[in-house]
C-alpha positions as CSV (number, residue, x, y, z in Angstrom):
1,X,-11.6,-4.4,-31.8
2,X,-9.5,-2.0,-33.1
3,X,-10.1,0.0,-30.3
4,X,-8.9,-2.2,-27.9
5,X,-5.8,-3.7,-29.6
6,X,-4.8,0.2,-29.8
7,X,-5.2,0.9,-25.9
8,X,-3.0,-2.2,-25.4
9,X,-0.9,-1.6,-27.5
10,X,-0.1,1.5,-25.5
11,X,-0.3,-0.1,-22.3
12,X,2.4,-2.1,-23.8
13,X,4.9,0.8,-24.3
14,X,3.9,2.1,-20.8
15,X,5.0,-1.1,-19.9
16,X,8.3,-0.8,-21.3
17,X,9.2,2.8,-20.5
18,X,8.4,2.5,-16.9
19,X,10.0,-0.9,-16.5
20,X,13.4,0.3,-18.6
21,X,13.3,3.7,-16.3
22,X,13.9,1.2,-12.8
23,X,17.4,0.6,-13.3
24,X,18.0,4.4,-13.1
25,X,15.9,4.5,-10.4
26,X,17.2,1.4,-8.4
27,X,21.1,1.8,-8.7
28,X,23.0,2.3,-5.5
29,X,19.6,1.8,-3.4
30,X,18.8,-1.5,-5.1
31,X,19.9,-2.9,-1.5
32,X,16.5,-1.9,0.0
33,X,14.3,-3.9,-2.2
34,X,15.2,-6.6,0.4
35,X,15.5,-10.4,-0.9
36,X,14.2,-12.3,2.0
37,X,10.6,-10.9,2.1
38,X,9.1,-9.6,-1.1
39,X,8.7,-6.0,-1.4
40,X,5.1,-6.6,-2.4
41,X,4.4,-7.7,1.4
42,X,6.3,-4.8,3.2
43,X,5.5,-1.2,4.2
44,X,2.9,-0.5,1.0
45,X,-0.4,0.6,1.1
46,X,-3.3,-1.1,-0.7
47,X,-5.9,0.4,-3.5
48,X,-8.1,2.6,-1.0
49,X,-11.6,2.0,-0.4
50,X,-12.8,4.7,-2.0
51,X,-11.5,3.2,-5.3
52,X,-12.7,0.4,-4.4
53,X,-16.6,1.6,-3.8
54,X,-16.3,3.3,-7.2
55,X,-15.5,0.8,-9.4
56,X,-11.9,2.0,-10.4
57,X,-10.3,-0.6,-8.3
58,X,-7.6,-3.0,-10.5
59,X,-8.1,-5.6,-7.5
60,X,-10.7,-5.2,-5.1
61,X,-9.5,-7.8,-3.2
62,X,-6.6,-6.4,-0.9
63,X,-3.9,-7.6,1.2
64,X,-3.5,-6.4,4.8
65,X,-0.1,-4.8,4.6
66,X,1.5,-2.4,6.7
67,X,0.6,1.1,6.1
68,X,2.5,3.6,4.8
69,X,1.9,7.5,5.9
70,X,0.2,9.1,3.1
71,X,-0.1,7.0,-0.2
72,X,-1.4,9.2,-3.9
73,X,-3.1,6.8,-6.5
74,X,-3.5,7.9,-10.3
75,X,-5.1,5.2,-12.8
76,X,-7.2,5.0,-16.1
77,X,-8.6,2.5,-17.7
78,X,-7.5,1.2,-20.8
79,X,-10.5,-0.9,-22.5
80,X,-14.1,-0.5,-21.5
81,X,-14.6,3.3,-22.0
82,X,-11.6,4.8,-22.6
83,X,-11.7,8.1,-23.1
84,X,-8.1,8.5,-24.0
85,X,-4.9,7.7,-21.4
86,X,-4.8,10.7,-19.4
87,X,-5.6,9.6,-15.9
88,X,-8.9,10.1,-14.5
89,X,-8.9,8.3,-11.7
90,X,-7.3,9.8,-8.6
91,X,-7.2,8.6,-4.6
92,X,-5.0,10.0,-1.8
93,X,-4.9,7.7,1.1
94,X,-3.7,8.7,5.0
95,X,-2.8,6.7,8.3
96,X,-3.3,9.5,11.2
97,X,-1.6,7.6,13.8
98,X,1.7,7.3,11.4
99,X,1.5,11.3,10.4
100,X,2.0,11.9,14.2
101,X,5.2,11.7,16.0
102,X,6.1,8.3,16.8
103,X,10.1,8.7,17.4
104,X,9.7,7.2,21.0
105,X,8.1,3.7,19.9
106,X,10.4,1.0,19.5
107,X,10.2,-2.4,17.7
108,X,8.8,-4.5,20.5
109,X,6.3,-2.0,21.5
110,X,5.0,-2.2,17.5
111,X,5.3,-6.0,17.9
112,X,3.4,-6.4,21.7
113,X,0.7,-3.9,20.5
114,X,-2.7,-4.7,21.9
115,X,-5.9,-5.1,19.5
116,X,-7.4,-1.5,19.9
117,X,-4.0,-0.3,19.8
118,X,-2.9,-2.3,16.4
119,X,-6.6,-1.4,14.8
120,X,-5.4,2.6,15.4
121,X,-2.0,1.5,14.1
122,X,-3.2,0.3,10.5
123,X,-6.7,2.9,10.4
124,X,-6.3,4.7,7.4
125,X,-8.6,7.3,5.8
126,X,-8.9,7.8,2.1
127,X,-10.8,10.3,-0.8
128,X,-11.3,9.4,-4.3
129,X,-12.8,10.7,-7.3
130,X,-13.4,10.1,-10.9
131,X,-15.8,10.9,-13.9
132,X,-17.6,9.1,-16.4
133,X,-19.5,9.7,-19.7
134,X,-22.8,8.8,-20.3
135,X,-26.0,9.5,-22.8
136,X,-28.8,11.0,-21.6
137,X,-31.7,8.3,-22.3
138,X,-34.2,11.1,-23.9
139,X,-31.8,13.4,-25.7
140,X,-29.1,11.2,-26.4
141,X,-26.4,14.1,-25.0
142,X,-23.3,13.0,-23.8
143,X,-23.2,13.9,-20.0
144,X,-20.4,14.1,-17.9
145,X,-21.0,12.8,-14.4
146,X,-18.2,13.2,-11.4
147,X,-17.7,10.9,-8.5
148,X,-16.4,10.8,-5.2
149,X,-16.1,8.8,-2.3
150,X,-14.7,8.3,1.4
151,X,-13.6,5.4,3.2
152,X,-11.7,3.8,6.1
153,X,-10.1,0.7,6.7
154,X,-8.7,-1.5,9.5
155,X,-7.3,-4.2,10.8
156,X,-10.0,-5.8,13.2
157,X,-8.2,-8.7,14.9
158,X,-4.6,-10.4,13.5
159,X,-2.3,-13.3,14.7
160,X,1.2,-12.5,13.1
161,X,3.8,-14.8,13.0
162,X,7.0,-13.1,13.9
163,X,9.2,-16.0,12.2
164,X,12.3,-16.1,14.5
165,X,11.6,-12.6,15.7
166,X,13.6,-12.5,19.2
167,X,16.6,-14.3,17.3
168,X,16.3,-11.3,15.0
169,X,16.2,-8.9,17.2
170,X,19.0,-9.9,19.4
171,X,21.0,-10.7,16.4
172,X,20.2,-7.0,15.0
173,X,21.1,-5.2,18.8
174,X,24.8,-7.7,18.6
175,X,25.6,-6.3,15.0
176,X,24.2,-3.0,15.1
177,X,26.2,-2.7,18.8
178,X,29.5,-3.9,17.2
179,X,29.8,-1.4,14.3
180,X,29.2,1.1,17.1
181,X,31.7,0.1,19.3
182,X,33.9,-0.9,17.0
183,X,33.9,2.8,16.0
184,X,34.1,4.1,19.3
185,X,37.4,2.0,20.3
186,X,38.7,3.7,16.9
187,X,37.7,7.0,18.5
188,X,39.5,6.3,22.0
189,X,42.6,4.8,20.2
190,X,42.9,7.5,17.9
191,X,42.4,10.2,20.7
192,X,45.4,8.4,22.6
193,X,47.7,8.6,20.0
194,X,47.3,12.4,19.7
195,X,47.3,12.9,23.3
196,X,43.5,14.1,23.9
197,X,41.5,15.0,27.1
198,X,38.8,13.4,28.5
199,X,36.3,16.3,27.4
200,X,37.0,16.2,23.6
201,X,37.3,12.0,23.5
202,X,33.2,12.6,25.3
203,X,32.2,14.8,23.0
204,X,33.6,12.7,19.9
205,X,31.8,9.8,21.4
206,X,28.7,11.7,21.6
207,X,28.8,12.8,18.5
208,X,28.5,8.9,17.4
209,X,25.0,8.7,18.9
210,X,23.9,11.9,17.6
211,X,24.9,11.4,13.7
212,X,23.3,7.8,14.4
213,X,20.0,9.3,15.9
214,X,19.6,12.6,13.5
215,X,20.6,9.8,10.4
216,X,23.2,12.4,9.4
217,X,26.1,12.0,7.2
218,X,28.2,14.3,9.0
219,X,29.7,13.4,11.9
220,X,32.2,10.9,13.2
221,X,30.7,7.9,11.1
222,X,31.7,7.3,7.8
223,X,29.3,6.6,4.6
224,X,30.3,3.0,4.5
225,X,29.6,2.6,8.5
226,X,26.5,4.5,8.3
227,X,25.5,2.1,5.3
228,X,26.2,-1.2,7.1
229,X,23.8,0.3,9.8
230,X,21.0,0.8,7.2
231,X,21.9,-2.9,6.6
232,X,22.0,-4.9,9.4
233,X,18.9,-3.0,10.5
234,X,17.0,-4.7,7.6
235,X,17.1,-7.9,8.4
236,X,14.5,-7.0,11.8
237,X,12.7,-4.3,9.3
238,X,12.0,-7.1,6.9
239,X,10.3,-9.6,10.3
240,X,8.7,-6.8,10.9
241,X,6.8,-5.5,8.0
242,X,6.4,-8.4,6.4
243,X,3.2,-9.7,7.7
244,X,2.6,-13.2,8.1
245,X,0.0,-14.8,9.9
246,X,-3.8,-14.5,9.5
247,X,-5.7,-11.2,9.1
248,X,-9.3,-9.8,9.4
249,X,-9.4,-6.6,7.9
250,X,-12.5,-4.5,8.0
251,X,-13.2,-1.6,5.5
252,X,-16.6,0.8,4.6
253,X,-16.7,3.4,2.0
254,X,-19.6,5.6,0.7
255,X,-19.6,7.4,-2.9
256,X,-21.3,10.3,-4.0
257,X,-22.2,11.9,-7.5
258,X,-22.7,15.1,-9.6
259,X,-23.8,15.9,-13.1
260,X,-21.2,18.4,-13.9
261,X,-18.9,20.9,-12.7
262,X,-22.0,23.8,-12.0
263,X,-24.0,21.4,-10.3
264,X,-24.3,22.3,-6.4
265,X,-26.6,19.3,-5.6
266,X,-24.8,15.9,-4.6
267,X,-26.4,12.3,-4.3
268,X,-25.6,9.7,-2.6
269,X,-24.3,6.9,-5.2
270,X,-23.9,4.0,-3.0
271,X,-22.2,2.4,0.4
272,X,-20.6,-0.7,1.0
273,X,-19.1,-2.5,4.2
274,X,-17.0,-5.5,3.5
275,X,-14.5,-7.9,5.6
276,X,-10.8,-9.7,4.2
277,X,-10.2,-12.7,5.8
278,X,-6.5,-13.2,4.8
279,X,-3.4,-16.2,5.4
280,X,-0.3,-14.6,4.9
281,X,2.9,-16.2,3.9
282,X,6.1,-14.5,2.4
283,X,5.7,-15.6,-1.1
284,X,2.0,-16.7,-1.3
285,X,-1.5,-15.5,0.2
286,X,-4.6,-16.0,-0.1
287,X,-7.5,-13.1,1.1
288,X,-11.1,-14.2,1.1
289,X,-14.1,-11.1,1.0
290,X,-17.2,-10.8,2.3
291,X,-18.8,-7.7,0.7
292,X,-22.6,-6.1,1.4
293,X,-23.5,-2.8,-1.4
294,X,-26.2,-0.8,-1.7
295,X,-26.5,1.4,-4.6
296,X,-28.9,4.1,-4.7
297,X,-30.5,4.5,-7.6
298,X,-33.3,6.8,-8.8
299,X,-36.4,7.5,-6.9
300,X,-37.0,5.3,-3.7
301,X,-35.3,2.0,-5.3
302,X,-32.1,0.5,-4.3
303,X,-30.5,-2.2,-5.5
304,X,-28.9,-4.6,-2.9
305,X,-25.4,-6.5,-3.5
306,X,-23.7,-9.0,-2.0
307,X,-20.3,-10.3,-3.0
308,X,-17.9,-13.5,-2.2
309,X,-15.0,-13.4,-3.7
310,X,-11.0,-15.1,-3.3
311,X,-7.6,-13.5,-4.3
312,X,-4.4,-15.8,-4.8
313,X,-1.1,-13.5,-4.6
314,X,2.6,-14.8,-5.6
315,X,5.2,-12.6,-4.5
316,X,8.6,-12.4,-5.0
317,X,11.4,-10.1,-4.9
318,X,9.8,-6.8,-6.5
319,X,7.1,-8.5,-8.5
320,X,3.4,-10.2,-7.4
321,X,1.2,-12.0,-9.6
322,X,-2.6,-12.2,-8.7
323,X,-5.7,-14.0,-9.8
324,X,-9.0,-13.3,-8.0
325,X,-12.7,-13.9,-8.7
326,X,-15.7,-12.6,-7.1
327,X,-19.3,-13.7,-7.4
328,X,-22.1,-11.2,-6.7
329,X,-25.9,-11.5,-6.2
330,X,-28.0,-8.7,-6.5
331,X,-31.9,-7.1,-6.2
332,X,-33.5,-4.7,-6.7
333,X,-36.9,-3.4,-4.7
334,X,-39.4,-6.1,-5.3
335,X,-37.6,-7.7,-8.2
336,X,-36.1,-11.3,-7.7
337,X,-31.8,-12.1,-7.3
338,X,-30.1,-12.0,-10.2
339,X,-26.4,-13.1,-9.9
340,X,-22.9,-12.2,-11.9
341,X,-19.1,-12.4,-11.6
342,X,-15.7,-11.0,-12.2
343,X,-12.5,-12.0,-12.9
344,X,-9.1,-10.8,-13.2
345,X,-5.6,-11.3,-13.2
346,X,-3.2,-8.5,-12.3
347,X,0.7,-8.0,-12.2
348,X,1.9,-5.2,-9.4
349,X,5.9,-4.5,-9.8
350,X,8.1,-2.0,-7.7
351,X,9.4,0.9,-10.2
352,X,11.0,3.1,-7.5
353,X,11.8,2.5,-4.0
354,X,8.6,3.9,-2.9
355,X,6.5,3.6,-6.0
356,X,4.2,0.8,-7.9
357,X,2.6,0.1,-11.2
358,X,-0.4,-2.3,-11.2
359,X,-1.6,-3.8,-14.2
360,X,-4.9,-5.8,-14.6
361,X,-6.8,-7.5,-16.9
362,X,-10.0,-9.7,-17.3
363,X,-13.7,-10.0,-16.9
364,X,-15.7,-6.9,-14.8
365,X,-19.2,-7.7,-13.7
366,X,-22.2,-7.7,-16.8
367,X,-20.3,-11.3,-17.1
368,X,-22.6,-11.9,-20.2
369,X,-21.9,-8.3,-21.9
370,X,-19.3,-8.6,-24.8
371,X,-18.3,-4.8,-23.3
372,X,-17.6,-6.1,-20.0
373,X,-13.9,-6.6,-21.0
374,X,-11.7,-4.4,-18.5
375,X,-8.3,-3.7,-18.6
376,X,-6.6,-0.9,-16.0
377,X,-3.2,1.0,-14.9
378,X,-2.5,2.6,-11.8
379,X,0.6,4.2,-10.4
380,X,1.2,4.8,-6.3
381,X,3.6,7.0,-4.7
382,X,3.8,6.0,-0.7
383,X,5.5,9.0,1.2
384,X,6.4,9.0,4.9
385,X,9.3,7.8,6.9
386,X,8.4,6.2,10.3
387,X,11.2,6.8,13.4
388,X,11.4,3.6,15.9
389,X,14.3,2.3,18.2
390,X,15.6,-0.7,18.5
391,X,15.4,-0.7,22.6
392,X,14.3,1.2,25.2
393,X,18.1,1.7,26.3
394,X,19.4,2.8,22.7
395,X,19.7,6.3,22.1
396,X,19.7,5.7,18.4
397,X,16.8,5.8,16.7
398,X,16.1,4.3,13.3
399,X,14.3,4.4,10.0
400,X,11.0,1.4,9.9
């Protein structure tokens, strides 16, 4: 035990430092963690699959969210196994159709998107790996064995709810249109008073849409203008990104394994398939999973899993709170189903505008194995800004 009350006692101080280190982060841009629709439900990408296939997972339950660009995850685990707090677990997770050039798209295309077209718009394909320690059965030698995985993930079939959506976005076009114009007529009554021509009052106007397209603080647009643009435009980002509605999300991932660092033959470790039925609301949702496994293990035997499992997620402002527990039955070759479960609770905050600290703590599978105790911090950095236009018949493009 006093091994475990020392790991959490560090995860406690963690804690601390990275929660006291978000007010230097927040500052000025604390106006994008926006009120109306919990961070937690907008542009983030979940724990990838390939965490999830190898057992380094803090939840492996996810919500369908939208998908950020490229998303890094670094984690360790604090309890069962710790072999000291320097992260072992690492993921990097991509959406190909965001990392292209999507500058053209506007809103309503993303929201009239077909279901071929929205299952390209949230594939994403993700690496893992991690390592482990273990004792040889017949000379007792500590071993070091690496893992890594691959996996992609979808959504299959969705019904959003766009709450008030064309309200929203004719609200947006009115607001975003005045602080334009309103700027312009400045321009014009300025230009009169100092007696210019036509040519240079064009070009000034001009240069409006072009410091409003390029997002570029120089130009005719002041700081404070620009910033009630990034403003007004949140009130549509946040109907957009934050999903609501119900979700089927379909995922698959396959893990392999080597011995050490020399060793040029890899195995197969296991693969899995599994389905999220999810009912999304802005503050609460609740994911249902559907999981088949097979792990490989040594000669011709596998053992065959299946999981069924429910997640229950509060959200609110830059915080989410989640309980989830799955029950598994399992078999091997010829042997007869035994069963087990796991549960956990978990706390995911917002620490920077694009990064997130998940905490988790509970019960792992081995349910009757005093070591079964798991505990586990992971850090994500999301990266990519996408480009999208209000309308067809605006020349200024914005930030999603």
């Amino acid at each position: 035990m006093p091994h475990v009350h020392k790991h959490i006692r560090y995860m406690l101080f963690v804690v601390c430092i990275v929660l006291s280190s978000r007010s230097a982060i927040a500052d000025e841009n604390e106006m994008y963690y926006y009120r109306d629709v919990p961070k937690f439900n907008q542009l983030r990408t979940a724990d990838s699959p390939a965490f999830v296939i190898m057992d380094v997972s803090p939840t492996e339950i996810q919500r369908p969210n939208s998908i950020k660009d490229l998303s890094i995850t670094v984690g360790n685990t604090f309890v069962k196994g710790a072999q000291g707090m320097i992260p072992k677990n690492l993921s990097l997770e991509l959406s190909p159709y965001w990392l292209s050039d999507r500058r053209n798209m506007t809103y309503t295309d993303y929201v009239d998107a077909g279901i071929i077209e929205r299952m390209v718009q949230n594939l994403t394909i993700s690496i893992g790996a991690t390592s482990d320690v273990y004792k040889d059965e017949k000379t007792q030698e500590e071993l070091r064995t690496t893992y890594m995985a691959v996996g992609v993930r979808t959504t299959i079939y969705e019904k959003r709810k766009y709450i008030g959506y064309e309200k929203d976005l004719s609200n947006t076009l009115e607001k975003w249109g005045n602080v334009v114009r309103k700027k312009k007529i400045d321009i014009i009554k300025e230009a009169n008073k100092e007696g210019m021509n036509a040519d240079e009052v064009k070009k000034m106007l001009d240069a409006v849409d072009a410091q409003i397209k390029n997002r570029s603080m120089d130009g005719p647009l002041n700081e404070v203008e620009l910033e009630s643009l990034k403003n007004i435009e949140s009130s549509l980002r946040n109907q957009i990104l934050g999903r609501r509605g119900y979700a089927l999300d379909g995922a698959a991932a396959l893990s392999f394994g080597f011995k050490d660092a020399m060793t040029k033959e890899i195995e197969a470790e296991a693969f899995s398939t599994w389905f999220t039925n999810a009912y999304l609301y802005d503050n609460v949702s609740i994911l249902g999973l559907t999981r088949y496994r097979v792990n490989m293990l040594e000669g011709d035997r596998n053992e065959h899993i299946i999981d069924l499992g429910i997640r229950g997620i509060y959200a609110f402002d830059i915080w989410a709170l989640s309980a989830e527990g799955i029950f598994r039955i399992m078999r091997e070759k010829d042997k007869k189903w035994n069963d087990d479960y796991r549960m956990d609770i978990g706390v995911d905050v917002a620490i920077g505008q694009e990064l997130w600290l998940n905490i988790t703590f509970g019960k792992n599978y081995r349910a009757d194995d005093t070591g079964s105790l798991i505990g586990m911090v992971n850090v994500k950095w999301g990266f990519g800004d996408r480009w999208m236009r209000l309308n067809d018949d605006d020349a200024a493009s914005v930030k999603k």
